[in-house]
N, C-alpha and C positions, 0 to 999 in steps of 0.2 A: 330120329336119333335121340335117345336119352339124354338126362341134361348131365351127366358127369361122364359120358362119352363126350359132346358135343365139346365138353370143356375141354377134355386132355387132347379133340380133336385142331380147337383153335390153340393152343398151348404146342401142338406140332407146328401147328402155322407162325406162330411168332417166333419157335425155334429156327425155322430154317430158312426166316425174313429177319434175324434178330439185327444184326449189322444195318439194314436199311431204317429197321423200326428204330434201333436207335437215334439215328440221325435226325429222322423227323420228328421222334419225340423230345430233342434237343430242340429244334428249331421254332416245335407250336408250343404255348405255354398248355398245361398242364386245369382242368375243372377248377382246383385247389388255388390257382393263381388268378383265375377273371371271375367266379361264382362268387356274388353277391353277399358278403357274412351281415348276421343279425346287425340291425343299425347301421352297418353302412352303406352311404350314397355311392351308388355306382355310376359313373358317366358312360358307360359301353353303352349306346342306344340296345342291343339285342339283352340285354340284362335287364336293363334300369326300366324300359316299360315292360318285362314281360308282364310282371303282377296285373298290371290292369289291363294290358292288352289281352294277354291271355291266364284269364281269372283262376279258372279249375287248374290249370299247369302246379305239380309243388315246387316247393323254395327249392331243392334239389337238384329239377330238372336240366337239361342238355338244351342251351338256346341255339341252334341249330339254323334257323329260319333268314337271318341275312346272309346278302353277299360279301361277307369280310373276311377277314384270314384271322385266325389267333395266334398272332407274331407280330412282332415290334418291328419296324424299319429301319431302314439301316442309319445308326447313329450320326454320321458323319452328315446326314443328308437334316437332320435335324438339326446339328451343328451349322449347316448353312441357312437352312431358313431364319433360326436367330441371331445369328449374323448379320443376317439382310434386316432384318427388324431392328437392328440395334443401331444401325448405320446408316438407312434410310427413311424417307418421310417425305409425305407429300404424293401426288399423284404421279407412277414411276413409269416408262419405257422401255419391254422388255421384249425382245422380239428372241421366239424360242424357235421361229420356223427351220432354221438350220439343225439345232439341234433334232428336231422330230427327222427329216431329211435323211440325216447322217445316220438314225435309228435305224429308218426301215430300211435303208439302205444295205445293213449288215446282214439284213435277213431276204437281199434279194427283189424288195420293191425299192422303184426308182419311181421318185416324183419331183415337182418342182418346189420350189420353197415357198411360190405366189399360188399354187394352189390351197394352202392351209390358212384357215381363218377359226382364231380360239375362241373357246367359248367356255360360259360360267359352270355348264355342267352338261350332259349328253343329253338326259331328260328334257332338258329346259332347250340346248338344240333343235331337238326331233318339234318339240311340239312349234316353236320358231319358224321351223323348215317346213310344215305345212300350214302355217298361216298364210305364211310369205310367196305359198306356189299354189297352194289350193282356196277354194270356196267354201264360205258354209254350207252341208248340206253334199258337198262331193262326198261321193264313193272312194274308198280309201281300204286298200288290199290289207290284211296282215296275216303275217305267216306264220301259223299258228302249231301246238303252242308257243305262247312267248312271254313275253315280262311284260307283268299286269298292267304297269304304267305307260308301256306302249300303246294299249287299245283305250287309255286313258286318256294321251294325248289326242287320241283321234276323237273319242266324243267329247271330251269339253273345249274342244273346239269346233263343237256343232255338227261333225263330218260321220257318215256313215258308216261304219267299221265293216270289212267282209272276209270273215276267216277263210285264209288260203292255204293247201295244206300242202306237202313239199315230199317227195324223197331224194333220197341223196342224191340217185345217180335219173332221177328225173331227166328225160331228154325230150319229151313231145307234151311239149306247154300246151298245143290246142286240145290237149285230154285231161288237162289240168281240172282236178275237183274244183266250179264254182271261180274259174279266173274270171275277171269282170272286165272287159274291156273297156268298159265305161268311167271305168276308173284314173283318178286323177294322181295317186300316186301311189307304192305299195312300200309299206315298212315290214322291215327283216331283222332278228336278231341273226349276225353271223361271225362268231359261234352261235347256235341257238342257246338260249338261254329261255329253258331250262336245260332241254334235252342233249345240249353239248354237240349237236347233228352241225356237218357241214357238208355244203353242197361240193359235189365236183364240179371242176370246171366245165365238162360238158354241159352241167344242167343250170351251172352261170350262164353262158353265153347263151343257151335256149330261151333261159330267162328273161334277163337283159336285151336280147334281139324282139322278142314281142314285144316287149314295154317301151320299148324304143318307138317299134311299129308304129303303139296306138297311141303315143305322145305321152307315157307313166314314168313319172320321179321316182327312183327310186334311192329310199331313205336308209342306211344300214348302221346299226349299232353293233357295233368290231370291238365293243371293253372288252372280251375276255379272249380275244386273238391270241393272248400270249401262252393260254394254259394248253398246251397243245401235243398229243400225246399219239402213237403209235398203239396197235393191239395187243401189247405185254406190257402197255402205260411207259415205255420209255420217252423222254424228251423231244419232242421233235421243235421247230424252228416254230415263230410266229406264224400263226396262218397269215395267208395272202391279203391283200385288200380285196373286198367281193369286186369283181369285175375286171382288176386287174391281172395281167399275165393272160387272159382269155383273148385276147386281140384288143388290135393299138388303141383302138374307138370302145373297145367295148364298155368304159364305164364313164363315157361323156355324158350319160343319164343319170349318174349315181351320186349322192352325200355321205361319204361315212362319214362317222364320228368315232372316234378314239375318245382316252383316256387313262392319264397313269392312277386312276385312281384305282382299279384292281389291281396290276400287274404289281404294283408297287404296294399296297396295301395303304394308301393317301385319302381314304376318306374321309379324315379326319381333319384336315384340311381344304377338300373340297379339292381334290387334284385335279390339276390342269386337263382341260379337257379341248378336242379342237375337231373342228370339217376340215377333209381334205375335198375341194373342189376342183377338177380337172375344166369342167366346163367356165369359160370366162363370164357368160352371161347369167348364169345360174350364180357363179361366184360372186360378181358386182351387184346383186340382188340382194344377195345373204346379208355379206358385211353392212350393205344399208342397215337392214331390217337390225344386225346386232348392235350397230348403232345406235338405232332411232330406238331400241330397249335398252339398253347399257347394259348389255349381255357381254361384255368381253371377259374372262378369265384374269382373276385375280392376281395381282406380280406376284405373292406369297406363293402363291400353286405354281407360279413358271418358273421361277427360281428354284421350287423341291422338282419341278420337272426336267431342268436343266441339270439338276445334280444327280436325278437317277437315271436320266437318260446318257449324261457322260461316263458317271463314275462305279454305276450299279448294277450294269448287264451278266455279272455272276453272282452275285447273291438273287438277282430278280429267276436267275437259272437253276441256284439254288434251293430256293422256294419250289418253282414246276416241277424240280427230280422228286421233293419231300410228296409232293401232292402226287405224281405219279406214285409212289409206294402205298400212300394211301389210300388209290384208287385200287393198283393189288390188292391191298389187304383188306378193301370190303368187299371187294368180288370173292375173293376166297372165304370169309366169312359167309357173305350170303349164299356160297354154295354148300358146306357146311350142316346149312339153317335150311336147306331145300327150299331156297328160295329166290332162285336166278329169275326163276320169269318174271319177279314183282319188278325188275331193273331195268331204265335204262341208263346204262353207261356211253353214251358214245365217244368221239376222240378229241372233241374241246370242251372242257368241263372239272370244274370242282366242285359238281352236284352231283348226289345220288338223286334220280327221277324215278321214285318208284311209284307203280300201280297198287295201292290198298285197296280193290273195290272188294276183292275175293275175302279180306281179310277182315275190315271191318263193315256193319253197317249203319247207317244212319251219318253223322255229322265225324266225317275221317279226322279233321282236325282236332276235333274234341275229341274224337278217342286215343289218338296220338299225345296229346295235354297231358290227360289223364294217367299215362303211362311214364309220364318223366320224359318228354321230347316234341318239345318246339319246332315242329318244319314251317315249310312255305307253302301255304294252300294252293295247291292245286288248281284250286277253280276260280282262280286272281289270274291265272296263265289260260282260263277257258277250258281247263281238263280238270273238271268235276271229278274226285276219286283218285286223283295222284295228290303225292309232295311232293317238296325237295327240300332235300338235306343237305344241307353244308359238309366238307369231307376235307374244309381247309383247316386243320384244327389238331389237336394231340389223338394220336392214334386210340390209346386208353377210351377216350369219349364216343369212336366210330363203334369199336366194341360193344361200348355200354350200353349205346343206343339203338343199334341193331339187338342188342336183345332185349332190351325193354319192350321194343315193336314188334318181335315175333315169339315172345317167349313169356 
């Protein structure tokens, strides 16, 4: 498509999306509002290092490449944490387990309030969670692609990493590419992160019944459970907890970890973050070990958790409706741009995962820099030749950056 067809043909699309686009581009701020001006100190970590992080990028660029949202949180919730700061001091007790309870509750899962134990952040969890149950040197599953820091926690803590690859509606695990039975525990992003993939319950329970089998922890990182979308990117409910709703026992083997620091966009305070543990010995383990680290979640985070877990279940709804629109409007862009297959979109996700092997060659990253757009290397998730792009952001910049990449 010519480039002033392509144009009057996205300018159809933001016609008969204008209502929706609106909205979202009320809700994310605007390039003009978070891009770094001459001399000033930015604090937004994806701004403030890109220069030296990423050198060749220009001043102009789309920093694209974290997991954050470009939207403020909801005021009131801010008005409570300095509240709590200005009132309190000293080492505080704040027990959030009910509130998390009453959360998932609304969406369906039911747990106990002794199953959940908090913690400083999911990263620092996961790698916690196989100290505390593996050896140096174990065999340790991950289901790949995934979040780089994942296959990070497994080797510096000495353990063997073994890429385990998944489809959705997987149901016959003993054909599983490269399952290790020997394995001492298996980590999962579920949502996948990057790829936004989630397993059916059939090919949960397949899962989970062999790892049970051959005595395998399984470790699951659930932060972006909330973003959760049907195939026209409508709203749909929290995903499940993995294992749960599969049968009564099914996830007596499992760790998730939650965290309001996506759903709510709290990373800037280190949002409360926490394991749900079903299993009581597996649980009595943990809390040692968070103990004997002083790993517990900060009151400052429980208290913003308590406030957006009580009071903020429609604007956190309002956010997921904005990012589904914007999950429309770069699907219909990249279709556009004849460029569907470079995508995947699947149904948990506020990433674009595209495949650039076709488009560029040599170092993808740098030739993405180079064009004014910051992603998430690809090959930090073990997928050499993909990014991912952030799509939590003002529509304006989805645009811009899909054609800076293919145009």
């Amino acid at each position: 498509m010519k480039d002033t067809a392509l144009l009057e043909a996205i300018a159809n699309v933001e016609t008969e999306m204008s209502d929706a686009l609106a909205k979202s581009s009320s809700l994310f701020e605007p390039d003009s509002a978070v891009l770094p001006d001459s001399g000033e100190q930015q604090r937004r970590l994806k701004f403030s290092v890109a220069k030296t992080r990423f050198a060749t990028a220009p001043s102009y660029s789309h920093s694209l490449w974290l997991a954050d949202m470009d939207c403020v949180p909801p005021s009131s919730l801010a008005a409570s944490v300095s509240s709590f700061m200005a009132g309190h001091f000293g080492y505080q007790d704040i027990d959030i387990r009910r509130d998390i309870t009453d959360y998932l509750k609304r969406d369906g899962t039911i747990i106990k309030p002794e199953y959940i134990v908090d913690i400083a952040s999911v990263v620092a969890g996961i790698a916690l969670a196989l100290r505390t149950f593996c050896e140096t040197g174990d065999k340790v599953m991950v289901v790949s692609p995934t979040y780089g820091p994942l296959y990070s926690a497994v080797t510096q803590n000495k353990m063997t990493p073994v890429s385990l690859f998944l489809s959705a509606e997987c149901s016959d695990i003993d054909d599983l590419d490269r399952f290790d039975t020997e394995a001492r525990a298996l980590v999962l992003c579920h949502p996948n992160n990057p790829t936004g993939s989630i397993l059916s319950p059939k090919a949960q329970a397949a899962l989970l019944a062999r790892c049970k089998r051959h005595n395998i922890l399984v470790i699951s990182d659930e932060v972006h459970r909330e973003f959760h979308f049907d195939q026209y990117d409508n709203r749909l409910p929290p995903v499940p907890l993995f294992g749960y709703g599969v049968g009564d026992c099914a996830h007596s083997n499992v760790i998730s970890f939650c965290s309001t620091s996506k759903a709510f966009n709290l990373a800037a305070i280190g949002g409360a973050s926490y394991a749900i543990i079903a299993n009581p010995s597996l649980r009595t383990r943990f809390i040692a070990a968070v103990d004997n680290e002083h790993l517990e979640a900060a009151p400052i985070s429980k208290i913003a958790l308590q406030e957006a877990y009580r009071s903020h279940r429609c604007w956190q709804h309002e956010i997921v409706d904005c990012i589904g629109t914007n999950r429309a409007y770069a699907k219909r862009l990249l279709g556009l741009m004849k460029k569907e297959n470079t995508i995947s979109l699947d149904s948990a996700s506020y990433f674009l995962w595209l495949d650039l092997r076709q488009l560029f060659s040599g170092d993808i990253l740098e030739a993405c820099c180079r064009r004014g757009v910051i992603v998430g290397n690809g090959a930090h998730c073990h997928a050499p030749g993909f990014v991912r792009l952030s799509i939590a952001c003002h529509p304006t910049v989805i645009k811009s950056a899909l054609l800076r990449l293919f145009y």
